[in-house]
C-alpha positions in Angstrom: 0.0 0.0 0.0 1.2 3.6 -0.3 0.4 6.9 0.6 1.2 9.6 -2.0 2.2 13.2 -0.8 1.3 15.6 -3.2 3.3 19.5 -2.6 2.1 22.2 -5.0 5.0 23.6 -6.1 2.8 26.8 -7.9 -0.3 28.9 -6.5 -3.2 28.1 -5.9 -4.0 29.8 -9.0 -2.2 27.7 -11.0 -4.1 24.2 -9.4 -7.0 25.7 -9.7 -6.6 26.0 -13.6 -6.0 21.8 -13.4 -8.4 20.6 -10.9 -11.0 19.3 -13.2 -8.4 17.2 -15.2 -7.0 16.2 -11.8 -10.2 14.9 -10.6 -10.8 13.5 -13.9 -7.0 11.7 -13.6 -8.4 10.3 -9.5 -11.9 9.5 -10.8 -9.7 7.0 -13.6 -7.7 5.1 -10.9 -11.1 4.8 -8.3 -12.7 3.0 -11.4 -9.4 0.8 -11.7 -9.5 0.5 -7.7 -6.1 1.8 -7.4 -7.3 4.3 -5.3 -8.5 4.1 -1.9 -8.8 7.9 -0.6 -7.5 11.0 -1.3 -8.2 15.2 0.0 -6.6 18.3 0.2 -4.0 19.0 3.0 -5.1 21.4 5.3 -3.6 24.1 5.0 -3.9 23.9 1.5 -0.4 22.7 -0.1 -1.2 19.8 -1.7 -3.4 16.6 -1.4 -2.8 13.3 0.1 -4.0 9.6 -1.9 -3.8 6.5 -0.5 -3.3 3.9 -3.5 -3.3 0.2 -3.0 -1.6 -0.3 -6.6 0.6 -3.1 -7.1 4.0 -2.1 -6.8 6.0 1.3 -6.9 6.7 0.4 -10.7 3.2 1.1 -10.8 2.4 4.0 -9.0 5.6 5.8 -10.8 3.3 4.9 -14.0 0.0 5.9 -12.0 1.8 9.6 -11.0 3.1 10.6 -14.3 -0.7 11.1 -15.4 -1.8 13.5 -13.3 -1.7 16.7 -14.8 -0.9 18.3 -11.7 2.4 16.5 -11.9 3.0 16.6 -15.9 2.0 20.3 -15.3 4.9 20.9 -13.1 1.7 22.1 -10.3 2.8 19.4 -7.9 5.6 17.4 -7.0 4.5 13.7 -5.5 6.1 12.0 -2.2 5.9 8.0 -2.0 5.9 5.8 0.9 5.3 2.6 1.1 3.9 0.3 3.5 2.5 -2.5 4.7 -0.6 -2.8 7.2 -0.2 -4.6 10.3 -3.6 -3.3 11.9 -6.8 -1.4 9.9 -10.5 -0.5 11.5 -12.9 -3.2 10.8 -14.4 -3.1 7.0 -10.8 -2.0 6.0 -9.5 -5.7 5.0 -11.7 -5.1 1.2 -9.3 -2.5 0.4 -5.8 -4.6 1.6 -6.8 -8.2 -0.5 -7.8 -6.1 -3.9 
């Protein structure tokens, strides 16, 4: 599993301009279950996604699609981990 830190990296204008292709890019991997959550940091910097994809081969491939990130809006943290404990109802999202 991994958590994706995303750090605008222009103003607000600027993500703004690219937040319905960004949505479009997240509404893409829910469909594909690649994605589990995501919202904006507060304060507003940047977003957060939790992504159950495959490996980090894939998320590398999953990242370079968002605009925000082809746009040069955002730049993208990864860390990986694995879950040891999870909330009941959570398991779904682990054995996809």
């Amino acid at each position: 599993m991994f958590v994706l830190l995303l750090k605008y990296i222009k103003p607000i204008e600027e993500v703004e301009k690219e937040l319905e292709p960004h949505r479009a890019y997240l509404e893409k991997y829910y469909s594909l279950q690649k994605f589990i959550c995501s919202g904006r940091q507060n304060p507003r910097v940047g977003g957060v996604i939790l992504s159950n994809a495959e490996n980090r081969e894939e998320v590398e491939a999953i990242i370079l699609e968002d605009p925000f990130y082809s746009k040069k809006i955002a730049t993208y943290e990864i860390i990986e981990f694995t879950p040891t404990m999870h909330a009941e109802g959570f398991q779904q999202f682990i054995s996809m």
